[in-house]
Structure formats: structure tokens, C-alpha cells
PyMOL commands that place a pseudoatom at each C-alpha (Angstrom):
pseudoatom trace, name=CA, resn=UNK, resi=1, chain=A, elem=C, hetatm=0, pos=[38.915, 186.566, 47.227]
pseudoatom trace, name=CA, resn=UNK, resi=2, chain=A, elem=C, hetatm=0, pos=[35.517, 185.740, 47.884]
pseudoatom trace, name=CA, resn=UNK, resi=3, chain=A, elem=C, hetatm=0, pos=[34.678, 187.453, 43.750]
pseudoatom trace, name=CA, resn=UNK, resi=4, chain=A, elem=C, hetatm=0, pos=[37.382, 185.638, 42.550]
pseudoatom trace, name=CA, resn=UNK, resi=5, chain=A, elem=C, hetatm=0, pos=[36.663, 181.878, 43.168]
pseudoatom trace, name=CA, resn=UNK, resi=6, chain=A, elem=C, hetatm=0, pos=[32.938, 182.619, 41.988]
pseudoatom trace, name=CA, resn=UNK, resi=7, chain=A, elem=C, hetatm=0, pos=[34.265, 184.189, 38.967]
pseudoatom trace, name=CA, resn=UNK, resi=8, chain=A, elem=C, hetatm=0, pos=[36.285, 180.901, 38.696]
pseudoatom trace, name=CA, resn=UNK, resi=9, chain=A, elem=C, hetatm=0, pos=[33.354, 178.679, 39.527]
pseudoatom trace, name=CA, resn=UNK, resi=10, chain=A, elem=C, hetatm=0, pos=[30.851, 180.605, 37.562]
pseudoatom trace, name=CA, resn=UNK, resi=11, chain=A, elem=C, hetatm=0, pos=[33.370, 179.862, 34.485]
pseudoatom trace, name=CA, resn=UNK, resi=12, chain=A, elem=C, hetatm=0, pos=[34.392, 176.302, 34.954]
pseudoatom trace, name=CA, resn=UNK, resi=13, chain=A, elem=C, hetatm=0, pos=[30.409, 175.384, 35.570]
pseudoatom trace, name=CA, resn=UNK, resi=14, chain=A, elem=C, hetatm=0, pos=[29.895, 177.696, 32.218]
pseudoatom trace, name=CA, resn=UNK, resi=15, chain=A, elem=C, hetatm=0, pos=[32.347, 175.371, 30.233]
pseudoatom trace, name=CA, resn=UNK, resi=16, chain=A, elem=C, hetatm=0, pos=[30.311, 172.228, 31.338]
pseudoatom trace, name=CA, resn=UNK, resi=17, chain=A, elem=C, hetatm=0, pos=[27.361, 173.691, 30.612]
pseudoatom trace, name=CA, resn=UNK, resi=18, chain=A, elem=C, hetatm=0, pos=[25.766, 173.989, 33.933]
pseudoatom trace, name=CA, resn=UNK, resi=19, chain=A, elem=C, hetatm=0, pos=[24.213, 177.347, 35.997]
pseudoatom trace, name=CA, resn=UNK, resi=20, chain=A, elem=C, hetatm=0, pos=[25.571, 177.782, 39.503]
pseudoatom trace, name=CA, resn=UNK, resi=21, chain=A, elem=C, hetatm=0, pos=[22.534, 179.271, 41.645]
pseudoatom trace, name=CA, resn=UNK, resi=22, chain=A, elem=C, hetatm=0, pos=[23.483, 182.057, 44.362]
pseudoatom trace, name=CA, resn=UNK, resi=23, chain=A, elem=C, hetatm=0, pos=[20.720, 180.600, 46.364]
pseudoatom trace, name=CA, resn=UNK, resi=24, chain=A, elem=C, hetatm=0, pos=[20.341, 177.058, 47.442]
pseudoatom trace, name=CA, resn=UNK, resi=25, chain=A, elem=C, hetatm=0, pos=[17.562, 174.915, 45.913]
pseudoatom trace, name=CA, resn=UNK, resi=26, chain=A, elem=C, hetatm=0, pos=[15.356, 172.853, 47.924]
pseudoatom trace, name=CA, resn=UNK, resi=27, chain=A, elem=C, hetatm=0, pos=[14.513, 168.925, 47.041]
pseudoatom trace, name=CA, resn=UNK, resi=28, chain=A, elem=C, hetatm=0, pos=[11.188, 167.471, 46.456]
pseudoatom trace, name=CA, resn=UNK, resi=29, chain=A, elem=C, hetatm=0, pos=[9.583, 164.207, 47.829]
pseudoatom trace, name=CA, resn=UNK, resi=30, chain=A, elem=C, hetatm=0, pos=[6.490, 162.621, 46.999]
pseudoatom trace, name=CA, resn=UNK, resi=31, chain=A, elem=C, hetatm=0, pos=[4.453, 160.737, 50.010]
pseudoatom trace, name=CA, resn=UNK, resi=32, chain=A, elem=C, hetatm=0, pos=[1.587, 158.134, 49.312]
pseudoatom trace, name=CA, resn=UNK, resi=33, chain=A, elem=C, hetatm=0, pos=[-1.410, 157.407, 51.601]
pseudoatom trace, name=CA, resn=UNK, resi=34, chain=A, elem=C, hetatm=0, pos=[-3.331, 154.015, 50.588]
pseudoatom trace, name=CA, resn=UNK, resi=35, chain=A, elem=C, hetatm=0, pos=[-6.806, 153.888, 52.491]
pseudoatom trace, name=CA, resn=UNK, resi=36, chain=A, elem=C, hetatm=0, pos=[-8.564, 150.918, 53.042]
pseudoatom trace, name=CA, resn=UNK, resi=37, chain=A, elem=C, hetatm=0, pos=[-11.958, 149.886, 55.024]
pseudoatom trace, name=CA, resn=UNK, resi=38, chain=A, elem=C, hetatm=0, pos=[-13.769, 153.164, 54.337]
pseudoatom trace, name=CA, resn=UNK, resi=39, chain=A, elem=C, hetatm=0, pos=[-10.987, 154.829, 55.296]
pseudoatom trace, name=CA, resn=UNK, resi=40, chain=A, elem=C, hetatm=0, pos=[-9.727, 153.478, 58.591]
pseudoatom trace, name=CA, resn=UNK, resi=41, chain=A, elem=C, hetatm=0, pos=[-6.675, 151.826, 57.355]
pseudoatom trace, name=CA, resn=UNK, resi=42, chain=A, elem=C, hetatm=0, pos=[-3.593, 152.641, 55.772]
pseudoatom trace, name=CA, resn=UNK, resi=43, chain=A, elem=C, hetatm=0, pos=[-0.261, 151.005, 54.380]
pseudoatom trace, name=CA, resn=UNK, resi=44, chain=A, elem=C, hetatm=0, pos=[2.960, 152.405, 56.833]
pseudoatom trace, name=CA, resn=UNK, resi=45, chain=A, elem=C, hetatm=0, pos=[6.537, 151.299, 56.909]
pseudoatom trace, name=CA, resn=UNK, resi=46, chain=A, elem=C, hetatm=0, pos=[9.203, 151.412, 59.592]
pseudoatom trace, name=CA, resn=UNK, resi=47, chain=A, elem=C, hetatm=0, pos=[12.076, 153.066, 58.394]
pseudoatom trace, name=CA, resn=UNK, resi=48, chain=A, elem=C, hetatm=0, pos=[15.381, 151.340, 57.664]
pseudoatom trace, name=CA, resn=UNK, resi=49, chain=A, elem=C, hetatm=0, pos=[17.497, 154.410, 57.600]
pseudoatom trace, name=CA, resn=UNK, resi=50, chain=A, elem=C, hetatm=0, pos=[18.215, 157.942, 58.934]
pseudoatom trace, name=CA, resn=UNK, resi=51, chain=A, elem=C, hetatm=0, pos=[16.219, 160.317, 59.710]
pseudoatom trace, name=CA, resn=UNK, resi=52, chain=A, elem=C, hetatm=0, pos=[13.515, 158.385, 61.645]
pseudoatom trace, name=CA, resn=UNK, resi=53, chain=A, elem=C, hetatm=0, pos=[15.207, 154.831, 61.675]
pseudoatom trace, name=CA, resn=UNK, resi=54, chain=A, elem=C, hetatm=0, pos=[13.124, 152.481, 63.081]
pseudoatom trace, name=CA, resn=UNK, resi=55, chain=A, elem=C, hetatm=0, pos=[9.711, 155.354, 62.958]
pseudoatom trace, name=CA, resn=UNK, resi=56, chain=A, elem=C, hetatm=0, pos=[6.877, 154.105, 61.136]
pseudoatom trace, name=CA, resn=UNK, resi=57, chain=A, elem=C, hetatm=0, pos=[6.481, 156.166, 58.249]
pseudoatom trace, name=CA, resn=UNK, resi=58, chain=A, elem=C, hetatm=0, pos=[3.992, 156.380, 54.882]
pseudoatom trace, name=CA, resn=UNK, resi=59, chain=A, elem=C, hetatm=0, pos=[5.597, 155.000, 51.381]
pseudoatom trace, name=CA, resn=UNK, resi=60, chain=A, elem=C, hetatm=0, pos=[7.445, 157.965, 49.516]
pseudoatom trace, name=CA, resn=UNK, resi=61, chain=A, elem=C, hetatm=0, pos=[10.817, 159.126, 48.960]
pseudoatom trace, name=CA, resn=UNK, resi=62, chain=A, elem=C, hetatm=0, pos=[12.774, 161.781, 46.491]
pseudoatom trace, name=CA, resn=UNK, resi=63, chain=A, elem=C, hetatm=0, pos=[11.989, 162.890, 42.976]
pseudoatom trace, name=CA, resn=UNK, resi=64, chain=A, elem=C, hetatm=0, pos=[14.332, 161.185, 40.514]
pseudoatom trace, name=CA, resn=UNK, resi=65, chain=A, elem=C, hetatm=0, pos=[14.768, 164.814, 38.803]
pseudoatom trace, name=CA, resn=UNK, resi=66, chain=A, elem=C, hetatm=0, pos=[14.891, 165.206, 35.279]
pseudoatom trace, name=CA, resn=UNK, resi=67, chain=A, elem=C, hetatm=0, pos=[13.180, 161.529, 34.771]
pseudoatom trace, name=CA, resn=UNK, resi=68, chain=A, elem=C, hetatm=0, pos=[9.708, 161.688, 36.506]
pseudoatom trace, name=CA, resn=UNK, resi=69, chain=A, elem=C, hetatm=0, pos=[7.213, 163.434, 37.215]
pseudoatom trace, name=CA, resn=UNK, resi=70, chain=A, elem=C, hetatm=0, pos=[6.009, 163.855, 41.298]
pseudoatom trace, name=CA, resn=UNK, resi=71, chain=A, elem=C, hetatm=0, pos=[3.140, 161.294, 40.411]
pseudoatom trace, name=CA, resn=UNK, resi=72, chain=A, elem=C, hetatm=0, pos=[5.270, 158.839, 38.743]
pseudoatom trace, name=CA, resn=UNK, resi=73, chain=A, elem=C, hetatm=0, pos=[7.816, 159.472, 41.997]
pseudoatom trace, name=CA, resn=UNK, resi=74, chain=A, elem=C, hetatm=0, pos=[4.873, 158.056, 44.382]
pseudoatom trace, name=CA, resn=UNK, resi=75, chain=A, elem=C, hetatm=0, pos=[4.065, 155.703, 42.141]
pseudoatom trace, name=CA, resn=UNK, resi=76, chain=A, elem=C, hetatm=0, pos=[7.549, 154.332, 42.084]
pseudoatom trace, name=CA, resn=UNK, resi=77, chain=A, elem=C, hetatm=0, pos=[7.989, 154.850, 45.677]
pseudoatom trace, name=CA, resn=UNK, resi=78, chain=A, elem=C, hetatm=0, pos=[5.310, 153.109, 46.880]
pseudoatom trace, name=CA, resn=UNK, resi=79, chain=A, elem=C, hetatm=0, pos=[5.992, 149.714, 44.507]
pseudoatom trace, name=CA, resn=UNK, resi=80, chain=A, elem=C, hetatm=0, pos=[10.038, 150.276, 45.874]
pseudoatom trace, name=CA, resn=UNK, resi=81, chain=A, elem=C, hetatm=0, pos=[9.015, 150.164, 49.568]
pseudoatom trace, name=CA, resn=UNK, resi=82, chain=A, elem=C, hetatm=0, pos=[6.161, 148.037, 49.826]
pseudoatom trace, name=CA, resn=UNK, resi=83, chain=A, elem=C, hetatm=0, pos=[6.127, 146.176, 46.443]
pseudoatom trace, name=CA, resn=UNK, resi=84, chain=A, elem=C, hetatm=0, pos=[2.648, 147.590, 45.673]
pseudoatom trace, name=CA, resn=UNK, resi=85, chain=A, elem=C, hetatm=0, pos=[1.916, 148.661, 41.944]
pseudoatom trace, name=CA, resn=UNK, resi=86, chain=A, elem=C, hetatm=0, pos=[-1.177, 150.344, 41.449]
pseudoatom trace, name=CA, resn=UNK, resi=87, chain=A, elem=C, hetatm=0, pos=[-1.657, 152.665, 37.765]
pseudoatom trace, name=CA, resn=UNK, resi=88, chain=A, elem=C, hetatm=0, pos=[-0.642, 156.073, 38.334]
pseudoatom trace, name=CA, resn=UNK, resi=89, chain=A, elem=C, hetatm=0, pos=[-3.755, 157.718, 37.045]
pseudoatom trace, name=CA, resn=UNK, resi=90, chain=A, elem=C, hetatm=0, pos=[-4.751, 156.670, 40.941]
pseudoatom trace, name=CA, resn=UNK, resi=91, chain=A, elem=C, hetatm=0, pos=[-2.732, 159.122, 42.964]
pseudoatom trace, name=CA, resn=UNK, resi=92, chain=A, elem=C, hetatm=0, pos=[-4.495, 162.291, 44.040]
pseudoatom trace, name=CA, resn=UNK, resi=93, chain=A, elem=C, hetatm=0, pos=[-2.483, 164.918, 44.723]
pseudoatom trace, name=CA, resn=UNK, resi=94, chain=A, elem=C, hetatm=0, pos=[-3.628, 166.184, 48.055]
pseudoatom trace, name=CA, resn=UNK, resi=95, chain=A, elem=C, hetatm=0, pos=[-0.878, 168.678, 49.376]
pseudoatom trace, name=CA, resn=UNK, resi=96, chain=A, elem=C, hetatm=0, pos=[1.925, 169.721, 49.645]
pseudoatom trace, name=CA, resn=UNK, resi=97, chain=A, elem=C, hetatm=0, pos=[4.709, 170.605, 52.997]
pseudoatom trace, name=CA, resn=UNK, resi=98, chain=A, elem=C, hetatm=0, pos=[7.252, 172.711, 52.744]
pseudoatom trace, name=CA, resn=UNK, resi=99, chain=A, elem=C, hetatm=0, pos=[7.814, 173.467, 56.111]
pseudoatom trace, name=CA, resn=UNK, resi=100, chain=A, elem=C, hetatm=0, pos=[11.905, 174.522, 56.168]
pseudoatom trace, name=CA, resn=UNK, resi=101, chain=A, elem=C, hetatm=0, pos=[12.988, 172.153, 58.997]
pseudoatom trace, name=CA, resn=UNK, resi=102, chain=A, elem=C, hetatm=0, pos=[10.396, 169.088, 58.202]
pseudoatom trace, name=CA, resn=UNK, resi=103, chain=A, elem=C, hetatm=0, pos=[13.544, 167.099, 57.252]
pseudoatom trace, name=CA, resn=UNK, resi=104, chain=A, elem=C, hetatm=0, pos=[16.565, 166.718, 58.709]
pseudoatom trace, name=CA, resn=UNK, resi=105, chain=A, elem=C, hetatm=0, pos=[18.439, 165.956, 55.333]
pseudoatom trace, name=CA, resn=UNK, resi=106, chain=A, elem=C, hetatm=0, pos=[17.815, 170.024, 54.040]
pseudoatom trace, name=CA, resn=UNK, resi=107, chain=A, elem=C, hetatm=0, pos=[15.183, 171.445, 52.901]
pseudoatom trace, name=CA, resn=UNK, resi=108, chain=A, elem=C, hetatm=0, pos=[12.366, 169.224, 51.393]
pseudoatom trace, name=CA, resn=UNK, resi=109, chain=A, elem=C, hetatm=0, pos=[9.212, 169.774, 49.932]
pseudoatom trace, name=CA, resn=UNK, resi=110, chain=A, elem=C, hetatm=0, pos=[6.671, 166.614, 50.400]
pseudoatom trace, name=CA, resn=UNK, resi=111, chain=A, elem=C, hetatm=0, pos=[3.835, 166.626, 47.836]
pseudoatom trace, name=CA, resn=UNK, resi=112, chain=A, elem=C, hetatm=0, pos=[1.096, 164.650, 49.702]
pseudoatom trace, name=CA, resn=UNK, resi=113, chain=A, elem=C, hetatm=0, pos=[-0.929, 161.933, 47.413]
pseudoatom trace, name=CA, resn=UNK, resi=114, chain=A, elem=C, hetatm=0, pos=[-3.464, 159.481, 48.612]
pseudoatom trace, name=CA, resn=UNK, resi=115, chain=A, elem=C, hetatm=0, pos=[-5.434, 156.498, 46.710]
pseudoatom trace, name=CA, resn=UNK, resi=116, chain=A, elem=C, hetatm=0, pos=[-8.006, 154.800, 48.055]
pseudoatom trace, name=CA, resn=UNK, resi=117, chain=A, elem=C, hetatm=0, pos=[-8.682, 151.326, 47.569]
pseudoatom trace, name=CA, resn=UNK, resi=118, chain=A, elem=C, hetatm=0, pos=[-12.094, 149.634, 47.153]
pseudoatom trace, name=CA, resn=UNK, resi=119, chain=A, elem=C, hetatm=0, pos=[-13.371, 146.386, 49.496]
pseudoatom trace, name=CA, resn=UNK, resi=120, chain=A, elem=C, hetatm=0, pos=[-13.211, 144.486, 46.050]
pseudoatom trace, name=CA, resn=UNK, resi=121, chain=A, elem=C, hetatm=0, pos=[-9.650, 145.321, 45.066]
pseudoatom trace, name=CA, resn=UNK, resi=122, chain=A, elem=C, hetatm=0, pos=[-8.575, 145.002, 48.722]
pseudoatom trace, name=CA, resn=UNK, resi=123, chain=A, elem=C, hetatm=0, pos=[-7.445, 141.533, 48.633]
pseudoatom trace, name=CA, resn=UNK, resi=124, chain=A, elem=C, hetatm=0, pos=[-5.257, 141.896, 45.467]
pseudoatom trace, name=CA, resn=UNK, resi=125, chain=A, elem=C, hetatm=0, pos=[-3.587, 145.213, 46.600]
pseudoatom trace, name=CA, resn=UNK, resi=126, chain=A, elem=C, hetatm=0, pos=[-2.913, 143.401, 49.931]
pseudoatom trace, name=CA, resn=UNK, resi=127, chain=A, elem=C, hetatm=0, pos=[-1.682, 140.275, 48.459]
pseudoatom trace, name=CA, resn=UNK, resi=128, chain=A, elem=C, hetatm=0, pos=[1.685, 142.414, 47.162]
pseudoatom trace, name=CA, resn=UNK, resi=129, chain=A, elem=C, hetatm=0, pos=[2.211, 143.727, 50.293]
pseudoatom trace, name=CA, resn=UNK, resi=130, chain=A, elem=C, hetatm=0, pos=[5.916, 143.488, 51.352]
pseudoatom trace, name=CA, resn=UNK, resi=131, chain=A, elem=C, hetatm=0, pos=[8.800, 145.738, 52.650]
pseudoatom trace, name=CA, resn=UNK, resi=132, chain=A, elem=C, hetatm=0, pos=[11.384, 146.253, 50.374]
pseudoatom trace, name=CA, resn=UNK, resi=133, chain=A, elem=C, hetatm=0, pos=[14.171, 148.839, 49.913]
pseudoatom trace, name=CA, resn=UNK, resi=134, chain=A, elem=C, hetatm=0, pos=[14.017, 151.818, 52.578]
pseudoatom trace, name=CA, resn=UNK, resi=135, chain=A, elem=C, hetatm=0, pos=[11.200, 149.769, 54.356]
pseudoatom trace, name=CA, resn=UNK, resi=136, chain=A, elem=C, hetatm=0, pos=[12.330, 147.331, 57.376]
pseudoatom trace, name=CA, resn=UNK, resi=137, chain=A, elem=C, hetatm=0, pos=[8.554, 146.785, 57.693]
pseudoatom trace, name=CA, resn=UNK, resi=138, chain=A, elem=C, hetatm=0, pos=[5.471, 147.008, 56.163]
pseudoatom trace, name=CA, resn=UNK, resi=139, chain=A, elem=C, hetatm=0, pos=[2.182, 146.436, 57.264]
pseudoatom trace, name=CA, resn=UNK, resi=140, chain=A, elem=C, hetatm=0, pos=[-1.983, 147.333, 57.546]
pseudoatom trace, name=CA, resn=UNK, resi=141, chain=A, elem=C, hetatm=0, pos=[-2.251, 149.820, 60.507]
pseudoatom trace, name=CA, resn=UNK, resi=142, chain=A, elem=C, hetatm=0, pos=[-5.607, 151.771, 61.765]
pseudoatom trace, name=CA, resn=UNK, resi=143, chain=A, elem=C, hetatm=0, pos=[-5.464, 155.555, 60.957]
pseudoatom trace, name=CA, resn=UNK, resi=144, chain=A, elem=C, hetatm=0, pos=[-6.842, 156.326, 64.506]
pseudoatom trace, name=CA, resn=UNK, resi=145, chain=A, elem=C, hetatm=0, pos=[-3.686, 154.529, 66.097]
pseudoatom trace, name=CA, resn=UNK, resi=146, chain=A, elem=C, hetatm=0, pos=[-1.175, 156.491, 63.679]
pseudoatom trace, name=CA, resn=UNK, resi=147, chain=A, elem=C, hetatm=0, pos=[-2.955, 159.609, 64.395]
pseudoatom trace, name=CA, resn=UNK, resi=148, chain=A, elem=C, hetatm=0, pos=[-2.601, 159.152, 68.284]
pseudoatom trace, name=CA, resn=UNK, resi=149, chain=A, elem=C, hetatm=0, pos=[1.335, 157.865, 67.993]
pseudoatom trace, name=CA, resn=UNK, resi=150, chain=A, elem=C, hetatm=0, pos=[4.213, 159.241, 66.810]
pseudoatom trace, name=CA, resn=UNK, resi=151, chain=A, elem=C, hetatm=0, pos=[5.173, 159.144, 62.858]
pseudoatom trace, name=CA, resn=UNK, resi=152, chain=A, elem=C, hetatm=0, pos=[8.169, 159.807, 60.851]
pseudoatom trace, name=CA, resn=UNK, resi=153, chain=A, elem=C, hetatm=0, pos=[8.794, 163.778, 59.458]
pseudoatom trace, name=CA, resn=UNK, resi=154, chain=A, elem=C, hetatm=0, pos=[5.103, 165.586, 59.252]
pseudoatom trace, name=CA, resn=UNK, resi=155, chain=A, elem=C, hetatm=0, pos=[3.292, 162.291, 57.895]
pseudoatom trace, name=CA, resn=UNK, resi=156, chain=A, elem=C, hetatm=0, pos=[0.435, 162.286, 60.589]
pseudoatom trace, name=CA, resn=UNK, resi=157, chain=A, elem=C, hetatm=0, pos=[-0.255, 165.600, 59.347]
pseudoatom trace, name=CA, resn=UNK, resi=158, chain=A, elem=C, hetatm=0, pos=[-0.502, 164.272, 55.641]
pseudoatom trace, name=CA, resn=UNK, resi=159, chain=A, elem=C, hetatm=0, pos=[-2.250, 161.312, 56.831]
pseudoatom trace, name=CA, resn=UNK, resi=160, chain=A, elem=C, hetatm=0, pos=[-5.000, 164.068, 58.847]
pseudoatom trace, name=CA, resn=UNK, resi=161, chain=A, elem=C, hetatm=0, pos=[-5.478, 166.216, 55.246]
pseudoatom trace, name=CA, resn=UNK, resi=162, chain=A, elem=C, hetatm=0, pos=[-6.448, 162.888, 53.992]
pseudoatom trace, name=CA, resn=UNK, resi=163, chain=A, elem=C, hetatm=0, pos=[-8.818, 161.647, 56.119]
pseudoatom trace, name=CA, resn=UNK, resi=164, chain=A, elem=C, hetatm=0, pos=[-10.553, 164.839, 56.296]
pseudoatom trace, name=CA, resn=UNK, resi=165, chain=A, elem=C, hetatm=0, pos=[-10.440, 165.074, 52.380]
pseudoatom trace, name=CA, resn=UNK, resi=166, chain=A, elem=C, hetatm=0, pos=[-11.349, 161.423, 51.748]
pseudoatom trace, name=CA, resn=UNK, resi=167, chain=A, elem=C, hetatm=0, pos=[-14.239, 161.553, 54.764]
pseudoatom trace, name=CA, resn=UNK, resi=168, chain=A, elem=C, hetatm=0, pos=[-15.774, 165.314, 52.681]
pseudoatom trace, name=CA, resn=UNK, resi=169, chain=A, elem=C, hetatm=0, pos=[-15.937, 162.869, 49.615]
for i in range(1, 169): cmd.bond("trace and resi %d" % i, "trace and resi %d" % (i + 1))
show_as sticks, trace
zoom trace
């Protein structure tokens, strides 16, 4: 029986053009950390929904697949959840997690990007600071506070690899 309905699936997905993976495929995420005040401040938002409603979290969210690439996806996050638009060319990849149970939803990879913004652009990037979309909240918080409290998924780890990145600099 079991040969039989993927022989059927296998064909109808074949007649609309599409591939039907034995295997499952996992989604990809793109996370941003903004530092501020040589490095002791970030951008985090509490989250609006599940997983981690009400957890304060960095800006990111899914890939739009076929449409963007994982820097463009940060990019787009970050200006959807805290209204902040910054050029892309900005975003340094710093890693990525793809730790099997970091999400709740499935399986998830998070590509880790930071930027880090100068004392003279700090007033502009602030001044567009507002939650929006997944984000209840927004705000300024100290990295030493995040890193002692409890964050959404594995962000305090992201947030660690870039301190320790942006502090080698």
C-alpha cells in the first residue's frame, strides 16, 4: 500500500512539475544583531507570537525562498520588526545554528548576522526605532543584561559569537 500511494504521489507531483523529497527539508532563518556604544548595546524585541511569546528576542525571521537571498532576509526582517532600514551591504554574516531542536516550529537553520553601528549614525538608526509586525516591543538593551537573562531560541548564543567577534576586531 505504502508503494502504491508514493507511486501515486510521485506522479501527480510529476504532472505539476514538482519533486517530492523522501527526506524532509529543513527551513532557514536569518537573525540580526545591531551593536551600539562600542558594543554594549543591542536592538531586541519581545515576541508577539509562538514559540517564545512574550521572550525578548533579536530581529530575524524565515527566508522568503525563491525571492531573497539570507542577507536580504535580515535585512527585511529587521526593517519588518523594528522599522529599521540600514543597506544590506552592512550585514556580516557571522554564523550559523542548526542545532535540530533550536525551534519548536521543525527544524530551522538560523544564519547569524550582526552590524554595528557607529556613535555618529547612532541617533538616526535610533530615531526609526519601533516594533512592528512579529515585535510587541522593541527597544535599546545592554548585552551584559541579555547575556545574564533568558532569550528567545539560541539568540544569547548568537548574541555571545558576536561580541566575541566584534570585541577581536
Amino acid at each position: 500500500m505504502k508503494r502504491l500511494l508514493t507511486a501515486i504521489v510521485n506522479l501527480l507531483a510529476g504532472w505539476a512539475g514538482l519533486f517530492v523529497y523522501k527526506y524532509a527539508k529543513s527551513d532557514s532563518t536569518a537573525t540580526v544583531v545591531l551593536l551600539f556604544d562600542n558594543c554594549t548595546k543591542t536592538i531586541v524585541i519581545r515576541r508577539r507570537k509562538w514559540p517564545f511569546k512574550g521572550y525578548w528576542a533579536l530581529p530575524g525571521g524565515f527566508l522568503n525562498i525563491g525571492t531573497e537571498t539570507l542577507r536580504q532576509a535580515a535585512k527585511r526582517e529587521l526593517r519588518e520588526e523594528t522599522t529599521i532600514d540600514l543597506p544590506e551591504t552592512e550585514f556580516v554574516p557571522v554564523d550559523e545554528r542548526s542545532e535540530p531542536n533550536r525551534d519548536p516550529r521543525g527544524h530551522v537553520i538560523d544564519h547569524g548576522f550582526m552590524v554595528i553601528i557607529s556613535d555618529a549614525r547612532k541617533d538616526a538608526v535610533l530615531a526609526q526605532l519601533k516594533a512592528n509586525d512579529d515585535a510587541e516591543a522593541a527597544k535599546v538593551e545592554s548585552v551584559a543584561e541579555l547575556l545574564q537573562s533568558d532569550m528567545a531560541f539560541d539568540h544569547k548564543q548568537l548574541l555571545s559569537r558576536v561580541l566575541n567577534l566584534a570585541q577581536s576586531k
